[in-house]
N, C-alpha and C positions, 0 to 999 in steps of 0.2 A: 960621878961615882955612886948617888946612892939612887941613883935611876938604873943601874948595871944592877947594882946589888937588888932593888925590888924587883929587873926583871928577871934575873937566876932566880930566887926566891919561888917567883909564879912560875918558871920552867920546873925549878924540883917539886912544886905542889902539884902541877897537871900530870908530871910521871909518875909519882904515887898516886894520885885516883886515877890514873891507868892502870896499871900495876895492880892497886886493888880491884879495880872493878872485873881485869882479867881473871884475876886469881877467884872470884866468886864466880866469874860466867863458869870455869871450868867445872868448878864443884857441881856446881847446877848442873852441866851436861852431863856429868856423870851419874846422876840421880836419878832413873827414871821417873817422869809425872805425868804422865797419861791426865787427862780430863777427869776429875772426879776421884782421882787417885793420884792427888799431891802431898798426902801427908809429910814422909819424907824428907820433899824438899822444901815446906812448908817449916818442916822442925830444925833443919838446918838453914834457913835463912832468917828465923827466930833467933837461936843462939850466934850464931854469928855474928846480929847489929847487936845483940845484950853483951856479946864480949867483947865490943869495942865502947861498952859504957850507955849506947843511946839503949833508952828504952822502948818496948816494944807494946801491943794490947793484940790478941789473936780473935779472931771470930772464923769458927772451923778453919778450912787453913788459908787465912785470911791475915795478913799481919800488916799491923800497923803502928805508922809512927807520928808523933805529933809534935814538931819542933817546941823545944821550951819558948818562953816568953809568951805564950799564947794571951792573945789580947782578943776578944768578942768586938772591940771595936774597929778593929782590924776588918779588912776581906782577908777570904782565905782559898789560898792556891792548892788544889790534891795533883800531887803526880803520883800516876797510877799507870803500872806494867800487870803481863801476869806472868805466871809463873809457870801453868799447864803449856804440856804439847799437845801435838796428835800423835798419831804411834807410825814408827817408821814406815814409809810405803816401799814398796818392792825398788831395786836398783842398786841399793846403799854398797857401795864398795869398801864402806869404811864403816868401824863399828860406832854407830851412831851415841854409842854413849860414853865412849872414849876421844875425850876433848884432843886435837892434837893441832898444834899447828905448824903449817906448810907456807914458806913464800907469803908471809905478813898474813894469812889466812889461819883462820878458826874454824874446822870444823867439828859438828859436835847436832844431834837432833839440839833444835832451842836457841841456836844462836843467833839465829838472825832473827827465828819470829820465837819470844819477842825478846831471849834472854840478856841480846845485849842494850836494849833499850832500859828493861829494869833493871840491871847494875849499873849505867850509865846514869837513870835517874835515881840512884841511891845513891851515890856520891855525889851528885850537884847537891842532892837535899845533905846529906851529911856536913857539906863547906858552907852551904847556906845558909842551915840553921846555927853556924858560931857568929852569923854577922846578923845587922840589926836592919831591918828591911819592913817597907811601910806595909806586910801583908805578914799572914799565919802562912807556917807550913804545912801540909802533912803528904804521909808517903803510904799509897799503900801498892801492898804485893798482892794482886788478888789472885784467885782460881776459878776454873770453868768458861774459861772466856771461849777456848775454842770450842765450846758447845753452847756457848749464853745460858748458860747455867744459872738455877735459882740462889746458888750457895755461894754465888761468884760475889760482884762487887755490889750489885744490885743490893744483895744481904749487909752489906758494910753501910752502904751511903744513907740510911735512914738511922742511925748513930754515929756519925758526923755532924759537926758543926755545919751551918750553908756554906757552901761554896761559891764561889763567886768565878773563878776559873777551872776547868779540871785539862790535866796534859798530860794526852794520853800516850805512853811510846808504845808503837808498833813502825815497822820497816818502813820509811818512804824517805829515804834518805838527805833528812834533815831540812825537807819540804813542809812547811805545813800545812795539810788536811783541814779547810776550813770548811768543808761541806763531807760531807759520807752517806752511804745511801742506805736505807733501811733493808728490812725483810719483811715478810708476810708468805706463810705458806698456807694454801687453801688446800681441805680434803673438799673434794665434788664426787657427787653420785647422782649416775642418772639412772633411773628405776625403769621397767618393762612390763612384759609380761610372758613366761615360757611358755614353748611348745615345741613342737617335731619340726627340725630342716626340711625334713622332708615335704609337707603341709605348709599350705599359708595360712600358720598358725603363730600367735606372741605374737610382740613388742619390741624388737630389739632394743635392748638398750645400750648396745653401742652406739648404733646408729643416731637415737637421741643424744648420745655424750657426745656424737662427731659434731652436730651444730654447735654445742659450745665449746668446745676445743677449736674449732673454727672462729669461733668470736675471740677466745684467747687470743690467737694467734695476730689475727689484724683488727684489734681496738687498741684505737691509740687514746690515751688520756690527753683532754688539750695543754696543758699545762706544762710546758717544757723548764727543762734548769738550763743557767746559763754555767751551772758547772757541772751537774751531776747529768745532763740531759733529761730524755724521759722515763717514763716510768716502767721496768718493763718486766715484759710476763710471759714465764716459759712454763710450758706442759713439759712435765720432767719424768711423772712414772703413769701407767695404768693399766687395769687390768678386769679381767671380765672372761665370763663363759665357766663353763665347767665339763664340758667337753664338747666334739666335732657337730654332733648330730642335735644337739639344744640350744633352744635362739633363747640368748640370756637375758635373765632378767632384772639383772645387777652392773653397772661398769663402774669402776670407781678410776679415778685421775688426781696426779698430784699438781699444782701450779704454784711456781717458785714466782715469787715478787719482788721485784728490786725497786722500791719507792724513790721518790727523789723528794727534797725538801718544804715541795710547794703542797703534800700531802699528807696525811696523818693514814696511817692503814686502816682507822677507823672509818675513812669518807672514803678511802679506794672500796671498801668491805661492799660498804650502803650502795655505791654504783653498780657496783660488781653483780650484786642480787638483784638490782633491778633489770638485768640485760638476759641474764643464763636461765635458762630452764631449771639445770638440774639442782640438788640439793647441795648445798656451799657451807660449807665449818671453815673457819679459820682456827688454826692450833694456839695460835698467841696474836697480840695486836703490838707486845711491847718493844719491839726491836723496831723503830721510828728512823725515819730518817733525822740526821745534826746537822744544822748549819751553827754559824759562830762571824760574826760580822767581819766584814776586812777593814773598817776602821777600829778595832779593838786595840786598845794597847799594845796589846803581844802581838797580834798580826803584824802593825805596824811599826812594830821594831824589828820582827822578824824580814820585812820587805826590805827593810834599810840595811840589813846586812847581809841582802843581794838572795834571800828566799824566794821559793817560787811559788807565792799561795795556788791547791789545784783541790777541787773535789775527787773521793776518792771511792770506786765501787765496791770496795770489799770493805766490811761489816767489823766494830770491834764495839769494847765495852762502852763505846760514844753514847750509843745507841739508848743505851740504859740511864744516861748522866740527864737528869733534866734541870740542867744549869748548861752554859757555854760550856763548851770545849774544843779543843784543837788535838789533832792524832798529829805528831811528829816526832821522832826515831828512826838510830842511822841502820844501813842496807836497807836491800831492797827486795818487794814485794813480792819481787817473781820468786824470789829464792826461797820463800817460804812453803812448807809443806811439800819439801822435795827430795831425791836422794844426794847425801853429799851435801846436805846445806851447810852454810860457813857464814862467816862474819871476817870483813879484815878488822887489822888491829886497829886499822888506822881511821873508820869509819867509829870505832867508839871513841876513840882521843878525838875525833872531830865535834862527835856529840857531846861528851863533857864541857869540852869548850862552850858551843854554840849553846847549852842550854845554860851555862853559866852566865853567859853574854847576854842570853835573853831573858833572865833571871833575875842579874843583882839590879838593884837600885831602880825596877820595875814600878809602877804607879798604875793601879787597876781601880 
């Protein structure tokens, strides 16, 4: 009888953090928050945890929460979503900011990347922090993620206590992400000298830019991942001339970089200038590639209860985290940034669960 009764008990607590966490995705959808312009939803996901009594601290629209009991002696666990989208792309047959749901499905812009991940981790942390656990809480809501914004979490985590774990939700359907591959975008220009088409006069400087676009294209770095592969590099925009009849004296090219763990964008940068001609800026170094060991506590709890550890190509606030972390949240990755995205219901009652389970009575 009182094995019945505790397991009703945890039946009616997991349908109310469903239930809640539903009732917050929607509000969310309905708010638009474009990158950079989350205020908003920002000020309503502030008052929302202040009127259920937890307290909150904001840094632009940044909110944060830090379970009671805080102990320094402790390690400490951030679970961290954000909040920003992109802005709807062409397709949407449905109004993307009207949450509605269809046949156990949510759609709504944000549901899947990344809204149901942060309401799903706001109620793990909400049940979490009433129980006594050998680790600190804290929760935060950031912004700017879908631009790696400077105002995002990056702004946050140097007014935090250390971290010892951070879990990040974004979509991979309650897999954990123990590798993620950086970025690095390089402006290149290669220089000339004008003159007449007509005349064999200048310097093309395309023609200079085509050798190094050409070495873009097939240099491989030796250094492969056995998760992430290797390191790779796409010529993505460029441009040159200023009209038919003048041999330019300018080409400028963009190259997109997808690092893998075995490199710091700082030593891809240094090889990089030592091979190409032309002139090479790099826009930022900071978006690194993460690994997070797969004997880690958390990994290894998550393997036991039949997770699939996988490195993961597409880019989130990991990148910025320079402590361990793991990217795991439910739906899925394709679904993000598209028309008609959704969330089922049933993918976030899965994540409550699964992160509660990977949660309580945890030893990091």
């Amino acid at each position: 009888m009182i094995i019945f009764v505790f397991k009703m008990q945890k039946l009616m607590n997991t349908e109310y953090l469903l239930s809640e966490a539903v009732g917050m995705l929607k509000s969310l959808i309905s708010i638009p928050s474009f990158s950079r312009d989350e205020e908003a939803a920002a000020d309503y996901l502030q008052n929302y945890i202040e009127s259920i009594g937890i307290e909150t601290r904001r840094k632009g629209n940044n909110i944060i929460c830090v379970a009671p009991m805080f102990d320094l002696k402790k390690p400490t666990i951030l679970l961290n979503s954000h909040i920003d989208t992109v802005k709807p792309v062409n397709g949407w047959r449905k109004d993307p900011f009207n949450p509605v749901e269809e046949n156990g499905k949510l759609f709504g812009l944000g549901s899947n990347d990344a809204g149901a991940s942060l309401v799903s981790l706001f109620q793990v942390y909400q049940e979490l922090s009433k129980t006594r656990q050998e680790y600190n809480l804290i929760f935060v809501a950031s912004c700017e993620e879908e631009v790696s914004g400077k105002e995002g979490i990056e702004s946050v985590l140097s007014e935090l206590p250390p971290i010892a774990l951070g879990i990040v939700g974004e979509p991979t359907e309650m897999h954990p992400a123990i590798a993620e591959k950086g970025l690095m975008v390089l402006d290149v220009t290669s220089f000339g000298k004008a003159g007449h088409a007509a005349r064999n006069e200048g310097e093309n400087a395309i023609y200079k830019a085509l050798e190094d676009i050409q070495w873009f294209k097939e240099h491989r770095f030796k250094k492969e991942s056995p998760l992430l592969g290797p390191v790779k590099m796409s010529v993505t925009q460029i441009n040159a001339g200023t009209q038919h009849n003048v041999i330019p004296d300018r080409c400028t090219f963009v190259v997109d970089i997808r690092s893998n763990e075995l490199y710091s964008n700082e030593e891809l940068f240094a090889d990089i200038k030592k091979h190409v001609k032309s002139e090479v800026k790099a826009r930022s170094f900071r978006l690194n590639s993460s690994r997070i060991e797969e004997n880690h506590p958390f990994i290894k709890r998550a393997i036991k209860m039949g997770r699939a550890p996988f490195g993961s190509p597409t880019l989130s606030d990991q990148a910025l985290m320079p402590f361990p972390s793991v990217k795991i949240g439910p739906g899925k990755s394709s679904r993000s940034h598209t028309a008609d995205e959704y969330i089922l219901i049933s993918e976030i009652e899965e994540a409550i669960n699964l992160y509660l389970q990977l949660l309580d009575g945890l030893t990091i």
